[in-house]
FIKOL-493157 format. One record per residue (C-alpha): x, y, z; residue number from 1; residue in one letter. Coordinates in steps of 0.001 Angstrom, whole numbers, always signed. Example, Ala and Ser with C-alpha at 12.3 -4.5 7.8 and 13.67 -1.06 7.14 Angstrom:
// residues 2
+---------+---------+---------+------+------+
!    east !   north !      up ! resi ! resn !
+---------+---------+---------+------+------+
!  +12300 !   -4500 !   +7800 !    1 !    A !
!  +13670 !   -1060 !   +7140 !    2 !    S !
+---------+---------+---------+------+------+
This chain:
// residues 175
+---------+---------+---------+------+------+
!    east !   north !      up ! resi ! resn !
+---------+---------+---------+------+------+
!      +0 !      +0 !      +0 !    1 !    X !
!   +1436 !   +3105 !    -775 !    2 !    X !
!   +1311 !   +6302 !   +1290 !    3 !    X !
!   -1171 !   +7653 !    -685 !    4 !    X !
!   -3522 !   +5172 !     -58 !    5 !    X !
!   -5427 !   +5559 !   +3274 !    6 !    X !
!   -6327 !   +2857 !   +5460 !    7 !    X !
!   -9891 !   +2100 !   +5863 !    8 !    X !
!  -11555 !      +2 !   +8340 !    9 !    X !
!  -14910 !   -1515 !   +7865 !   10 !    X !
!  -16470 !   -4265 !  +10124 !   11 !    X !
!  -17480 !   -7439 !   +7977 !   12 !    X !
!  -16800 !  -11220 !   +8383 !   13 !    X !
!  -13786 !  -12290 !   +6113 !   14 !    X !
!  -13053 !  -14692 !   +3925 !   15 !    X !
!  -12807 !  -18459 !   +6267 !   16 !    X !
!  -14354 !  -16856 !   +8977 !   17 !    X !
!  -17598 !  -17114 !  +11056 !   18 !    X !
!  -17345 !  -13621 !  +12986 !   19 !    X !
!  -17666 !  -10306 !  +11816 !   20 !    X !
!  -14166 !   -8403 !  +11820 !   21 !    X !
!  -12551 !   -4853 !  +11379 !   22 !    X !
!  -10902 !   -5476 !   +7690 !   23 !    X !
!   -9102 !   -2886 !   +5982 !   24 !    X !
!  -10627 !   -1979 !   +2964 !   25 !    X !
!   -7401 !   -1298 !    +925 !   26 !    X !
!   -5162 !   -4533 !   +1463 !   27 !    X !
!   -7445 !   -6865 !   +3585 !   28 !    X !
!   -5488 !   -6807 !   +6783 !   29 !    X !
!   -7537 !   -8027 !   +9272 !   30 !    X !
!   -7203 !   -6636 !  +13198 !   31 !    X !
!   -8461 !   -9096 !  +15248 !   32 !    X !
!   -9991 !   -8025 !  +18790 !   33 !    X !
!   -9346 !  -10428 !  +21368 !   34 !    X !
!   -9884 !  -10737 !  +25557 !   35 !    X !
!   -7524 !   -8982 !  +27235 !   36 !    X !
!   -5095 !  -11887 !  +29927 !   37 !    X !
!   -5242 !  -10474 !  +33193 !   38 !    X !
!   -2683 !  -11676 !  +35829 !   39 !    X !
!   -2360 !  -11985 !  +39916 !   40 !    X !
!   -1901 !  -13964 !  +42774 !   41 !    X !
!   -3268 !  -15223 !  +46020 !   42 !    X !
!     +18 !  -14505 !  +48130 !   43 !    X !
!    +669 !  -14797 !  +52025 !   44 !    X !
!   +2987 !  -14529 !  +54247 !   45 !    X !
!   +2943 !  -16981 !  +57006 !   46 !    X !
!    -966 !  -17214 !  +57042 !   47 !    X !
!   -1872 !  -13894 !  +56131 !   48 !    X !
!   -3505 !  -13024 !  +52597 !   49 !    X !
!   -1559 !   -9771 !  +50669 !   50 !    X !
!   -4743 !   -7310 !  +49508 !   51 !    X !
!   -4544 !   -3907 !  +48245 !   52 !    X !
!   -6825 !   -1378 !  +48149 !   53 !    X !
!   -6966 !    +645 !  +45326 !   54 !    X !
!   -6109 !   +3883 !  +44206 !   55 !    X !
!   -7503 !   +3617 !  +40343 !   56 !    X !
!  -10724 !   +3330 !  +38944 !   57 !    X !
!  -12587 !   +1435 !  +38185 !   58 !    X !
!  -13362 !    -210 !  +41825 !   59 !    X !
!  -11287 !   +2759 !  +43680 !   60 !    X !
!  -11197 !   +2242 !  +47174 !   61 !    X !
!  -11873 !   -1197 !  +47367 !   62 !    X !
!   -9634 !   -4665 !  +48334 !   63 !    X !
!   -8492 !   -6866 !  +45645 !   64 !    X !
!   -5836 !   -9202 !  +44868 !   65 !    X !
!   -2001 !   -7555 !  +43066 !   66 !    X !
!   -3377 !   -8842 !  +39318 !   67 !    X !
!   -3488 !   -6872 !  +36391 !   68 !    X !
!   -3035 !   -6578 !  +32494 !   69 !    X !
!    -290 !   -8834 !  +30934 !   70 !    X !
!   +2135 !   -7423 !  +28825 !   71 !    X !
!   +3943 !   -8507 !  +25698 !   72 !    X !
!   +6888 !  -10976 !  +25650 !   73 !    X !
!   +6470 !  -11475 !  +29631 !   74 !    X !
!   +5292 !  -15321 !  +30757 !   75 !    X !
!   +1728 !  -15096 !  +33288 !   76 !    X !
!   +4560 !  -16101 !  +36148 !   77 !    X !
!   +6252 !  -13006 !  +35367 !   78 !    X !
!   +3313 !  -10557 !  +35244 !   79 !    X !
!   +1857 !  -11973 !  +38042 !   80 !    X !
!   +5127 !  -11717 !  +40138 !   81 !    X !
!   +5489 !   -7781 !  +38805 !   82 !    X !
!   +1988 !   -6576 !  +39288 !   83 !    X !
!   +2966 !   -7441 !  +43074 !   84 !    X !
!   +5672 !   -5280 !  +42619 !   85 !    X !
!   +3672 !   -2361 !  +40862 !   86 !    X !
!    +853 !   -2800 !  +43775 !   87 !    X !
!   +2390 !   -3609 !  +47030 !   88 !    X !
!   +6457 !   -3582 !  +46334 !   89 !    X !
!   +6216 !   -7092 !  +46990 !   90 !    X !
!   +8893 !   -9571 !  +45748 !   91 !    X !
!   +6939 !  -13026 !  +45489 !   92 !    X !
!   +7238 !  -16577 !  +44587 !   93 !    X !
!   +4974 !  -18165 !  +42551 !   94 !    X !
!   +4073 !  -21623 !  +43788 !   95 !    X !
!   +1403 !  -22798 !  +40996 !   96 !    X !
!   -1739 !  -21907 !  +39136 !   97 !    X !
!   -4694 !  -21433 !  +41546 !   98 !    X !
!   -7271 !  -20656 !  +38946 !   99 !    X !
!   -8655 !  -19570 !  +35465 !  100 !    X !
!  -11635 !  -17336 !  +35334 !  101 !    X !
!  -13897 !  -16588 !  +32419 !  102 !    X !
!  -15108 !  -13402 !  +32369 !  103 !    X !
!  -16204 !  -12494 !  +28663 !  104 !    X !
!  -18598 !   -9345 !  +29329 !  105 !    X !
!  -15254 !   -7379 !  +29778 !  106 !    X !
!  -13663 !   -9608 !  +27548 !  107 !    X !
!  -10991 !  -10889 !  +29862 !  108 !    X !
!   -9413 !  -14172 !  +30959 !  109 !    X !
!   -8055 !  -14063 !  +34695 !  110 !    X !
!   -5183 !  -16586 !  +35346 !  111 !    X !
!   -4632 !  -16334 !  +39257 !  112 !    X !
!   -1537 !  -18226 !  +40849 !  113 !    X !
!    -984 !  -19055 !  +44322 !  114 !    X !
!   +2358 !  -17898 !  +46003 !  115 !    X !
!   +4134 !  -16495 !  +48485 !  116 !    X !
!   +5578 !  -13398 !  +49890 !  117 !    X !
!   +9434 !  -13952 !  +49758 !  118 !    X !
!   +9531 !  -11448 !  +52929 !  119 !    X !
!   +6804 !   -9538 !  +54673 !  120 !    X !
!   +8317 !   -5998 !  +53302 !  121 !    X !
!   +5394 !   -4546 !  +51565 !  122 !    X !
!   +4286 !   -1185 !  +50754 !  123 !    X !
!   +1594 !   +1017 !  +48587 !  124 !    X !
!   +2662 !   +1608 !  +45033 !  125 !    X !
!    +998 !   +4066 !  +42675 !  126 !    X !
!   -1972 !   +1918 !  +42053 !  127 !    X !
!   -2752 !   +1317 !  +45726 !  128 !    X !
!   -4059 !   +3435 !  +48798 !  129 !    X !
!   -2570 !    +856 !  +51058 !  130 !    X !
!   -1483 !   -2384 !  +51154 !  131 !    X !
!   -2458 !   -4729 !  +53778 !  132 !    X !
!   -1486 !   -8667 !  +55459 !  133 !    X !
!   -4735 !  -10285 !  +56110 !  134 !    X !
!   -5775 !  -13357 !  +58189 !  135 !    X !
!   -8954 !  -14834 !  +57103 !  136 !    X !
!  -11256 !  -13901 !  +59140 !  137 !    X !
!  -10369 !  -10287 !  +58852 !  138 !    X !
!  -10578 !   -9903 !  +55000 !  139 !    X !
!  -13113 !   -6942 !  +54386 !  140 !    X !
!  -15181 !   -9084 !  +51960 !  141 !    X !
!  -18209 !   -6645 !  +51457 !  142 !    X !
!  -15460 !   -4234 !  +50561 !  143 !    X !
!  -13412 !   -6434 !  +47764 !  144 !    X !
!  -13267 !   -4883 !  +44404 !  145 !    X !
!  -14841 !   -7906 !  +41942 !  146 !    X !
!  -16270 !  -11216 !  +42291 !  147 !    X !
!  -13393 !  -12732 !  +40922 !  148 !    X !
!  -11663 !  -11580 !  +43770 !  149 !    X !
!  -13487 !  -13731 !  +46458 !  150 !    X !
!  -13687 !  -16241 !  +43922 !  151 !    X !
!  -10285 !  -16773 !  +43942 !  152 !    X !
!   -9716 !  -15920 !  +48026 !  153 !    X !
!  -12475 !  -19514 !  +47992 !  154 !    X !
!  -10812 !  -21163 !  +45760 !  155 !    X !
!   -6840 !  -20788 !  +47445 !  156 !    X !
!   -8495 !  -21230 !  +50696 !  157 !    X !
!  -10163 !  -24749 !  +49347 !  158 !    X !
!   -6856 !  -25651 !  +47977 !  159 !    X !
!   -4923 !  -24476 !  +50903 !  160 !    X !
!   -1734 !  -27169 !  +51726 !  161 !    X !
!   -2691 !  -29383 !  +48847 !  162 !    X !
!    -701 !  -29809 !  +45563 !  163 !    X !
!   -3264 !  -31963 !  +44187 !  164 !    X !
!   -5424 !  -29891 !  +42799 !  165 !    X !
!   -6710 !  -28822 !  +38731 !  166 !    X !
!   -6844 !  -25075 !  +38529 !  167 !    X !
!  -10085 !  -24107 !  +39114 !  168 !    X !
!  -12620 !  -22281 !  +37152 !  169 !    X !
!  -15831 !  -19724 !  +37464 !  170 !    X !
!  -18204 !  -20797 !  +39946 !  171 !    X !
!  -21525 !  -22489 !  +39302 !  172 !    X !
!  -23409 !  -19418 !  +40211 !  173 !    X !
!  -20825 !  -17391 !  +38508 !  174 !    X !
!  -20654 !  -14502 !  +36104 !  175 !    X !
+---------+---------+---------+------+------+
């Protein structure tokens, strides 16, 4: 395509395909839009649960999980273990996959690992008001920022000192 030629995008299903698409009009190129891969982690110290409360919209103000977008060329491991860092300047290990959660009327996938705090030096970073070490029965749950949150605090808390475990999925009663 030259640089005369302007791109064009119109929405309309292409050739092989069963969904409707934006294709550019002047050389076919088709941009697919797919769910975004959000990452996090169910991580303790000892036996309390790390939660942050946050400082962004949407949800500001409320307690969830260090989990976030994934970026290019980094594993889920690695985003997990740096959206820790971003949230609470917490250095963690990741132990194994705790969960996958469907959650297509944002569009997103949530893959949420279970781990641990590699020491209990933690601290609010620009996404959170404050950072917090919770034991169980003092997690604010009317005050956690999404259902997948609690979904997943269930879930690690179900799988809690077990190894044998599949990664778990949506609830029933779920979204």
């Amino acid at each position: 395509m030259s640089n005369k030629q302007e791109q064009k995008f119109v929405r309309s299903i292409p050739p092989g395909d069963n969904l409707e698409r934006s294709v550019c009009t002047a050389c076919g190129f088709v941009d697919y839009e797919n769910p975004k891969i959000v990452v996090g982690s169910v991580a303790t110290w000892e036996d309390k649960i790390l939660l942050c409360r946050r400082a962004i919209d949407p949800r500001k103000g409320y307690w969830t999980l260090p989990a976030g977008y994934m970026e290019l060329g980094e594993t889920a491991e690695d985003g997990a273990c740096r959206e820790a860092s971003e949230e609470a300047c917490a250095n963690l290990k990741i132990d194994r996959l705790l969960a996958v959660y469907s959650v297509p009327r944002i569009s997103q996938v949530q893959l949420m690992f279970r781990a641990h705090l590699v020491s209990a030096t933690i601290a609010a970073g620009p996404e959170s008001e404050e950072v917090g070490l919770f034991d169980w029965d003092d997690i604010p749950w009317p005050d956690l920022a999404f259902p997948t949150v609690g979904w997943a605090l269930r879930h690690f808390r179900e799988s809690r000192g077990r190894d044998d475990f599949r990664p778990f999925s949506n609830p029933v009663d779920g979204l």
